[in-house]
C-alpha positions in Angstrom: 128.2 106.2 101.6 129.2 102.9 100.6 131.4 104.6 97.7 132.7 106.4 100.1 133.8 103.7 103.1 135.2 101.7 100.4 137.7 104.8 99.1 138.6 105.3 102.9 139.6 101.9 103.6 141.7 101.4 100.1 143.6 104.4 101.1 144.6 103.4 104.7 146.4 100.0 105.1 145.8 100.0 108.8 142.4 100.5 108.8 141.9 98.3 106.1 143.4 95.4 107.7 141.0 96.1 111.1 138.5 96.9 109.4 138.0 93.6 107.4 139.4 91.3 109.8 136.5 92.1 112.3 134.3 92.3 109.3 135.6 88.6 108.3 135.7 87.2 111.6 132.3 88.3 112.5 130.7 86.7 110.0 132.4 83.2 110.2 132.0 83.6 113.7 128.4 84.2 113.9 128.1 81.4 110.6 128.8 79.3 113.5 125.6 80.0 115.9 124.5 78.1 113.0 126.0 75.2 113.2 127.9 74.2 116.1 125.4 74.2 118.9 124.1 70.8 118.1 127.5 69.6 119.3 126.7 71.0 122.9 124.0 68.7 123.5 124.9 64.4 124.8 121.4 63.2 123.3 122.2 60.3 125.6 118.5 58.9 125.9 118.1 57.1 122.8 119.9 55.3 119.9 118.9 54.0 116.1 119.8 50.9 115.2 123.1 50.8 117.6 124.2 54.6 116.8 123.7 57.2 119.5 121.7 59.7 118.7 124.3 62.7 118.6 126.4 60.8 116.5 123.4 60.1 113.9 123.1 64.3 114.3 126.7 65.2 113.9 127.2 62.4 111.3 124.1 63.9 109.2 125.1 67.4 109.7 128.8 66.8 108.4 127.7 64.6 105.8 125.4 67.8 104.7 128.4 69.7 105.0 130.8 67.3 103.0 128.8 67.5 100.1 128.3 71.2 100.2 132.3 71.2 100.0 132.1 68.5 97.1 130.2 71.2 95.3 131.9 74.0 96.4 134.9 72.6 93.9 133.0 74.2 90.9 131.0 76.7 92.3 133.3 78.4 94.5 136.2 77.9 92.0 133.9 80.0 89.3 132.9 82.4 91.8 131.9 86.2 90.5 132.1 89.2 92.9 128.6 90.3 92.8 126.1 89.2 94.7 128.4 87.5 97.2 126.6 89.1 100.5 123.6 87.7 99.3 124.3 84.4 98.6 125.8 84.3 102.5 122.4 85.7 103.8 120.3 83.3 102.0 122.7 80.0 102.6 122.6 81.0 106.1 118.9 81.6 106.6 118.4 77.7 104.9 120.3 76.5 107.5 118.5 78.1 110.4 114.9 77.5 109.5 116.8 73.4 108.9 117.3 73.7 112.7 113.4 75.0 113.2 112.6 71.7 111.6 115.1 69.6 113.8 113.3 71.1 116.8 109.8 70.2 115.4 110.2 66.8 113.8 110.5 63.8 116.6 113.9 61.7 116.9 115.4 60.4 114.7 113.6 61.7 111.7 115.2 65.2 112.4 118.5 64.0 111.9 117.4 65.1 108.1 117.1 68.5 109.0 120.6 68.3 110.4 121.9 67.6 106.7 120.1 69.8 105.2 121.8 72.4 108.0 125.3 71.5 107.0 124.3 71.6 102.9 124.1 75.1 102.9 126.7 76.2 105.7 130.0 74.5 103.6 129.3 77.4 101.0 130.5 80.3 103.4 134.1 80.0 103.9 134.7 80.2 100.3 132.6 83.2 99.9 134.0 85.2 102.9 137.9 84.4 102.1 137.2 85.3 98.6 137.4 88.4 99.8 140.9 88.3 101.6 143.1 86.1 99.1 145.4 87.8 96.5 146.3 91.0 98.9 149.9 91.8 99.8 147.9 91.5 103.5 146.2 88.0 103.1 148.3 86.4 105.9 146.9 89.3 108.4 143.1 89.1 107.3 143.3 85.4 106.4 145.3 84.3 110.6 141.7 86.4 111.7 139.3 84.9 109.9 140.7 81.1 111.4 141.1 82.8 114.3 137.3 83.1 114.2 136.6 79.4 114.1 138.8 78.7 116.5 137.3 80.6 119.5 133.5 80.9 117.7 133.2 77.1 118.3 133.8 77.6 122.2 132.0 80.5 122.4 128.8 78.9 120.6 128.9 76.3 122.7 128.8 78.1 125.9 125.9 80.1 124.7 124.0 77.0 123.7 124.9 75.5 127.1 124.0 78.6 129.0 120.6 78.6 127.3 120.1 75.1 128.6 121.6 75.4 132.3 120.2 79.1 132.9 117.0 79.4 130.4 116.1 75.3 130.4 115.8 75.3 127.0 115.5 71.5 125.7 118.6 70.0 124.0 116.6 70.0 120.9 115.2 73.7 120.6 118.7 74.9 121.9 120.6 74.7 118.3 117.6 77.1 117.0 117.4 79.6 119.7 121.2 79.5 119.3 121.5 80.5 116.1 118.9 83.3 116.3 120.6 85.2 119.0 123.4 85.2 116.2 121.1 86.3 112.9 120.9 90.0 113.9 124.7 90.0 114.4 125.6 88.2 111.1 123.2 90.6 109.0 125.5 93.4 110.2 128.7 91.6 109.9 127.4 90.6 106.0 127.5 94.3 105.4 130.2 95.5 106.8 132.0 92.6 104.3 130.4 93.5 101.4 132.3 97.1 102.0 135.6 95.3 101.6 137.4 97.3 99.0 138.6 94.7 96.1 142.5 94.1 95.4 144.7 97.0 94.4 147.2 97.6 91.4 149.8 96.5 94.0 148.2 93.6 95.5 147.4 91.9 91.7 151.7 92.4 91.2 152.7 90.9 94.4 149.7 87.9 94.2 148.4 88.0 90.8 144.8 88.6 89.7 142.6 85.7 90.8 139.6 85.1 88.3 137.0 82.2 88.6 138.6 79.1 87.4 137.2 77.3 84.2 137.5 73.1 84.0 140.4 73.5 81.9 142.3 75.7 85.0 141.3 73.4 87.3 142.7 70.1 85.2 146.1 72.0 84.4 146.6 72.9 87.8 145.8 69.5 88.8 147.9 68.1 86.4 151.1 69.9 87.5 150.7 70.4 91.4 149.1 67.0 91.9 151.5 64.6 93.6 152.4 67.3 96.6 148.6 68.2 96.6 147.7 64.5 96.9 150.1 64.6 100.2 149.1 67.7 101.5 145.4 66.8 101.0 146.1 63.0 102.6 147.3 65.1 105.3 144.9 67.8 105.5 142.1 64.6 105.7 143.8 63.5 108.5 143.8 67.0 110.8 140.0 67.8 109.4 139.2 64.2 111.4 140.7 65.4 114.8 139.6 68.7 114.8 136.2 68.3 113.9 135.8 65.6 116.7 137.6 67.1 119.0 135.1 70.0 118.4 132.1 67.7 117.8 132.5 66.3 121.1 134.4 68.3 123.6 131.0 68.2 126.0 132.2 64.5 126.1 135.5 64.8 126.8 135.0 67.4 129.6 132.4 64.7 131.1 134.7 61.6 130.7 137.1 63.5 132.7 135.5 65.4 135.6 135.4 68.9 133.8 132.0 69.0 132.8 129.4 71.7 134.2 131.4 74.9 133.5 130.5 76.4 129.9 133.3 79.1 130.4 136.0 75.7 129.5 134.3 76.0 125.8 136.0 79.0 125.5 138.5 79.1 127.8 140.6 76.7 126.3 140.2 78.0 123.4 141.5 81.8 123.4 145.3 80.7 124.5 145.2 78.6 120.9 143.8 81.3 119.1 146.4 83.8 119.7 149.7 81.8 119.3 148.1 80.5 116.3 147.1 84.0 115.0 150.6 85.4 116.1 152.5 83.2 114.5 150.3 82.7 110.5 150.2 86.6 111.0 154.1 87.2 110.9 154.1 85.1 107.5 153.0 88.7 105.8 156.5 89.5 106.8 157.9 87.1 104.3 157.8 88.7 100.7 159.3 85.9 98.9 156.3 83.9 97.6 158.7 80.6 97.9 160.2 80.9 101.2 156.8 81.2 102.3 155.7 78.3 100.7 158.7 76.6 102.4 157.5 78.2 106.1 154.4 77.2 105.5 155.4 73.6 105.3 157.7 73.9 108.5 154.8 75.1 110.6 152.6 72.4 109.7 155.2 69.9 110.2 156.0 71.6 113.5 152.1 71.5 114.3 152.0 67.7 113.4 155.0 66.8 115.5 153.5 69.0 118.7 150.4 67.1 118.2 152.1 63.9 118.3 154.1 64.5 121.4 151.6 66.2 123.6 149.4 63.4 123.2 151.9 60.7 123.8 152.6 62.6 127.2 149.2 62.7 127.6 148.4 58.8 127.1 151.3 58.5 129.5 149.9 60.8 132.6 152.1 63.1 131.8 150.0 66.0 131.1 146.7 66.9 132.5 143.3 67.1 130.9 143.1 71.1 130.3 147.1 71.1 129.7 146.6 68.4 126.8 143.7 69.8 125.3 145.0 73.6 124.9 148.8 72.4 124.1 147.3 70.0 121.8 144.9 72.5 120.2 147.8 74.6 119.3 149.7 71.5 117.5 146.5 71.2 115.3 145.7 74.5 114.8 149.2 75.4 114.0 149.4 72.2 111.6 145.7 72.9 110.1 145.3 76.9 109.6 148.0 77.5 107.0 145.9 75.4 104.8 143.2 77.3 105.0 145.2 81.1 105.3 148.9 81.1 103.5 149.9 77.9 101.9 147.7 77.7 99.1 147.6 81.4 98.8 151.6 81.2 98.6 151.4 78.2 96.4 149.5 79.6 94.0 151.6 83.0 93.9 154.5 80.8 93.7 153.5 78.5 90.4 151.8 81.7 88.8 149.0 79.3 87.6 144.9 80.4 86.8 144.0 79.1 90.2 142.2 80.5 93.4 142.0 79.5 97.4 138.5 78.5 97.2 139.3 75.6 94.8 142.2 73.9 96.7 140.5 74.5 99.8 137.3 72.9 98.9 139.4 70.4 97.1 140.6 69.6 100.2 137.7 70.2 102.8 135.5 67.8 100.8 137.2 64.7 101.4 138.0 66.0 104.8 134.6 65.9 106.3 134.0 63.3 104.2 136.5 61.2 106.3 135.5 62.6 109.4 131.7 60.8 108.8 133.5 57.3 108.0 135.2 57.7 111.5 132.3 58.9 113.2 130.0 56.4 111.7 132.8 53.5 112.1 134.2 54.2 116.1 130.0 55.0 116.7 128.8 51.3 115.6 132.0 49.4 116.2 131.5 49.9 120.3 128.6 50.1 122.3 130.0 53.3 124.1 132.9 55.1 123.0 135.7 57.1 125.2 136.1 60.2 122.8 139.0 61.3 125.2 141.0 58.0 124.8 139.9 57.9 120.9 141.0 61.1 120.3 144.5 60.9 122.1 144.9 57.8 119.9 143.7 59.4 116.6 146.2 62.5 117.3 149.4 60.6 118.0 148.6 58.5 114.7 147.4 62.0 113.3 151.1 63.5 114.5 153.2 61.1 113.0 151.4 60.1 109.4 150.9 63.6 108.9 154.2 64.9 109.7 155.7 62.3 106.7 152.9 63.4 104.0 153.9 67.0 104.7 157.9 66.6 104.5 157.5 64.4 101.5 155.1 67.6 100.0 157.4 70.1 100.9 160.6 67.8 99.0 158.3 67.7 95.7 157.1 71.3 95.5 160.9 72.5 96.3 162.1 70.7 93.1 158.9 71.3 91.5 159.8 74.9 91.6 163.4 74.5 90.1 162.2 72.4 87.3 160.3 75.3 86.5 162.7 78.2 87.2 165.5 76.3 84.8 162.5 75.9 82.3 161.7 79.1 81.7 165.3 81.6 82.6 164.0 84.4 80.8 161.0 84.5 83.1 161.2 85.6 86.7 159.2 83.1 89.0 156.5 84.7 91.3 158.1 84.1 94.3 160.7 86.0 93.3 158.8 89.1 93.4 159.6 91.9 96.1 
């Protein structure tokens, strides 16, 4: 049977693209019953040693995660294609029984199970795009799968707050039963990926063959690619901050400014971002060129930088309302932070025709990432006896807007002549991007 799927789906584009899309999504989606109800709850009765309690949760959890990325640079970069579904069952079943501990141990001891949630959990993006990137489709499959984590965090969060307000179940028993209203789900989802045809004869021409990585790859790559990477990462550091506090603590935000009491507004808020964002990374298939691509790819995370800037300057100004700013806002970001994780690198790599895969630079990138976002967290937490999230995070996105929007034109200016250096190099040779 599974022979036979697997033959169906290779031979019809269409269905392919449906087919592991929903397979994709669901299982990042449902990764996330795993991990993001812990933001849900305030944890506002007690504090260690000056830092509130959900900080000292989210801060543990994201540190967990931050080293799971750090490792993810070799491990996901040397990734094999067997066993893959496996390995996503058993990182995710780590994770939940961590969140059987956190409801067991007292405060604050089960802060440690929160890290040892986020260890495992960094491992799963890497595993599930490995099977989207090098396809002639990767844009398509790769604007669903971000999708995913764009509308899974709202809609984990109003399950976890409906299982509070409707089933009273206690802030700190909520993240388990959570995440095991989502383990049946993510079983089937796990299957229904590991039936993912791999890359054709055609895909492999257009986006080359993408092997694990040895140190050597990784170095060369490095070597040549590293002063616009540097940028791009600086910049990518920068959006991984605002996103993952805006996530962390949109119960705040919705309670500093008369909106809390409604889980729908996790969600709500969310679907509008999700489908300009997946409309717009999704037309980049369109674009054969592997170096115009590159090129878009740059423009829409400058024009995602520069929306985030403005909105929030309106919005420090009373210009915009609460819900306006957040979902105009949340498309700046989004549109500024999912090419990174869908089409630039994929493009970039197609582009330089260098040993090199997604999981690499993205883990590259993600690790310093959340390992900024727990220097913030652990900074703005102890540096104030009570924070406003909703005037922090207006601040941190103008500052976010504008840094990020020179880092990325000053990127986009190297790899440009980076690419013609090359091209005049080697004449005889047609450059990736050149392929049609």
């Amino acid at each position: 049977m599974n022979f036979q799927l697997q033959s169906y789906l290779s031979r019809n584009s269409v269905l392919f693209c449906i087919y592991t899309i929903i397979a994709a999504c669901s299982t990042y989606a449902f990764m996330y019953g795993f991990r993001k109800p812990i933001a849900v709850g305030l944890f506002q009765e007690e504090s260690l040693f000056g830092l509130s309690l959900k900080a000292l949760y989210l801060a543990s959890q994201i540190f967990g995660y931050a080293l799971s990325k750090f490792i993810g640079i070799k491990i996901i970069s040397e990734l094999q294609s067997h066993g893959r579904e496996k390995a996503i069952l058993f990182l995710v079943t780590v994770a939940w029984l961590a969140l059987l501990g956190f409801a067991l141990i007292p405060a604050p001891w089960n802060s440690v199970f929160m890290l040892i949630n986020g260890l495992p959990l960094g491992m799963v993006w890497g595993i599930v795009f490995s099977y989207l990137e090098g396809r002639r489709v990767t844009e398509v499959l790769a604007a669903g799968l971000c999708t995913s984590f764009i509308v899974a965090s709202g809609l984990v969060k109003s399950v976890g707050s409906y299982l509070m307000l409707d089933w009273s179940v206690s802030e700190y028993w909520m993240p388990f039963a959570t995440a095991t209203v989502f383990f049946p789900l993510l079983g089937l989802s796990v299957w229904m990926l590991s039936q993912v045809p791999p890359p054709n004869p055609q895909d492999i021409a257009h986006r080359k063959k993408r092997e694990p990585m040895t140190k050597s790859d990784r170095k060369a790559l490095l070597h040549a690619l590293g002063f616009g990477l540097t940028l791009l990462i600086i910049g990518y550091i920068l959006l991984t901050i605002l996103r993952d506090l805006r996530d962390s603590f949109m119960a705040d935000i919705l309670l500093e400014t008369g909106l809390s009491g409604t889980p729908a507004l996790f969600t709500y808020t969310e679907i509008p971002i999700a489908l300009v964002v997946l409309a717009i990374v999704a037309l980049l298939k369109l674009i054969r060129n592997n170096q115009v691509a590159m090129v878009v790819n740059h423009a829409l995370i400058l024009v995602g930088f520069l929306l985030c800037f403005c909105t929030s300057l309106a919005y420090a100004n009373q210009m915009l309302e609460p819900i306006t700013w957040m979902v105009l806002n949340g498309i700046g970001l989004y549109l500024a932070y999912v090419p990174f994780t869908s089409s630039l690198f994929e493009r970039l790599i197609a582009t330089f025709n260098r040993p090199a895969n997604v999981g690499f630079l993205t883990y590259l990138a993600d690790s310093f990432g959340y390992l900024g976002t727990v220097g913030v967290m652990l900074y703005q937490s102890l540096s104030t006896s009570e924070v406003n999230w909703n005037t922090f995070l207006t601040q941190l996105s103008i500052v976010t807007g504008l840094v990020g929007g020179v880092l990325t034109f000053g990127s986009l200016l190297f790899f440009i002549r980076k690419e013609r250096e090359e091209r005049s190099n080697s004449p005889a040779l047609p450059l990736a991007g050149a392929i049609n």
